[in-house]
C-alpha positions in Angstrom: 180.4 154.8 88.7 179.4 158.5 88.9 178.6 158.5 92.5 180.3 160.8 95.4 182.8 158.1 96.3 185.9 160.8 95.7 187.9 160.9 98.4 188.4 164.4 100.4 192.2 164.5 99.8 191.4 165.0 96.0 188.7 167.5 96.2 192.0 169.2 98.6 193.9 169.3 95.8 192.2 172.3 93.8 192.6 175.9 95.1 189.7 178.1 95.4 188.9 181.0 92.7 188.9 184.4 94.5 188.2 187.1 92.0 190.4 190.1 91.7 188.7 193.1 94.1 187.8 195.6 91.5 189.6 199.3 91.6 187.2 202.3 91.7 186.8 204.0 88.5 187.9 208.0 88.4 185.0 210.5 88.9 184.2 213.1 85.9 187.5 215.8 87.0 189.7 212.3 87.3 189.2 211.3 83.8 188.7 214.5 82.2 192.1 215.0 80.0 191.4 218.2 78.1 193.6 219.4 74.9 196.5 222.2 76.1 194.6 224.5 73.6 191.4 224.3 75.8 193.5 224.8 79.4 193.6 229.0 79.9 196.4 230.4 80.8 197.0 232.7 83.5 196.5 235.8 81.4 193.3 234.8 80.4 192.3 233.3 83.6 193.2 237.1 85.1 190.8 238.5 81.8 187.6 236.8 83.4 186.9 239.1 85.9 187.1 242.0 83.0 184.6 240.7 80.5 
């Protein structure tokens, strides 16, 4: 009753799992999203020199 007598045309009948390939994850400056009131603008960029 519980032996291997299945036939090979049934085990044919179920597809094989393949597992999604996994994306890389974003590095640090990727996935870094700061606020607008943290981004300098150009004047202040132009400023850093000066201090």
């Amino acid at each position: 009753m519980w032996g291997d007598d299945s036939s090979s045309a049934e085990k044919a009948g179920h597809l094989t799992y393949f597992p999604a390939p996994k994306p890389k994850l974003p590095g640090h400056e990727e996935s870094y999203n700061p606020s607008p009131e943290y981004i300098p603008t150009q004047e202040e960029i132009n400023l850093y020199p000066l201090m």
